[in-house]
C-alpha angles and dihedrals in degrees: 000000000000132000125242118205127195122214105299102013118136136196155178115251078193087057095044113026106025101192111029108144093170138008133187115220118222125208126188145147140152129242125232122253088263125142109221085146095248141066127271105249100178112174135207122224135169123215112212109204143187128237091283091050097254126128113267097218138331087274091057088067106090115205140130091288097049109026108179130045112262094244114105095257085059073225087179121051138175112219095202150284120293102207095200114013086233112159141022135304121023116354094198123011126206117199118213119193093195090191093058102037103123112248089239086075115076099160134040102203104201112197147165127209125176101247100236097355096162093055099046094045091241138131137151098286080078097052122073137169094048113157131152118215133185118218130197100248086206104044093033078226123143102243101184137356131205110191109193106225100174127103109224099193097187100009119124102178133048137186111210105175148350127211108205142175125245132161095350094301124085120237135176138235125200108222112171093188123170129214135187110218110054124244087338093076095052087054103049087045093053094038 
């Protein structure tokens, strides 16, 4: 049975999932009934930083332009770009081999923004069921669950979780920050 974790919660994948070798991340979420005129093309990206937070190179930064992770192993991938968030399930997927992440990498920022939402007149007030999950590649199980529940009524950016090291094991914390500016401001922040 998963785990549900509430803003600011942290845990031990050791603790609660002993074994797991790789996860894929899920990220979802609907869109209101609003009309802005244009779709709702929210996008998933995955900051890889470096023990002060900050973001190791350009190529550490996962998006739909540069899907994997620059090591050998390709440990962090991008599976592709969901132009409209229509259906059920997951609507991007990010795939995480724990044993082959480079040391350099100590967090694994996992974030959303609203591509053009100044122009299109959106922002996260008009989003709702976001969550972020972590599931087990090999099991197929849902290891853990973050449900936004928060309503970010001008905010653009988000930051959903995070995955860290700490004392040799890798844990997650569920963030659920919100940023005005788009992917910009997650930039500036990991720069």
């Amino acid at each position: 049975m998963a785990i549900s974790l509430h803003k600011g919660q942290r845990v031990s994948l050791d603790k609660i999932a002993p074994g797991l070798l790789a996860g894929f991340i899920g990220l979802g979420w609907d869109t209101n009934k609003t009309d802005t005129g244009y779709d709702f093309d929210l996008d998933a990206s995955i900051f890889l930083l470096d023990g002060n937070e900050k973001l190791i190179s350009d190529e550490h930064f996962i998006f739909y332009n540069n899907l994997a992770s620059p090591d050998p192993d390709q440990s962090v991938k991008h599976m592709g770009d969901n132009l409209t968030g229509e259906g059920d399930g997951d609507d991007e997927v990010i795939l995480v081999d724990f044993r082959k992440v480079p040391a350099n990498v100590q967090r694994i920022s996992v974030t959303v923004t609203i591509h053009d939402a100044d122009k299109r007149g959106q922002n996260f007030g008009q989003v709702r069921n976001a969550y972020v999950r972590l599931v087990d590649v090999q099991t197929k199980n849902e290891v853990l669950r973050y449900d936004l529940e928060e309503d970010f009524s001008v905010e653009t950016a988000l930051i959903m979780a995070e995955l860290y090291r700490k004392d040799g094991e890798w844990r997650m914390n569920a963030v659920g920050a919100g940023y005005q500016g788009g992917l910009q401001s997650l930039l500036n922040r990991y720069q």
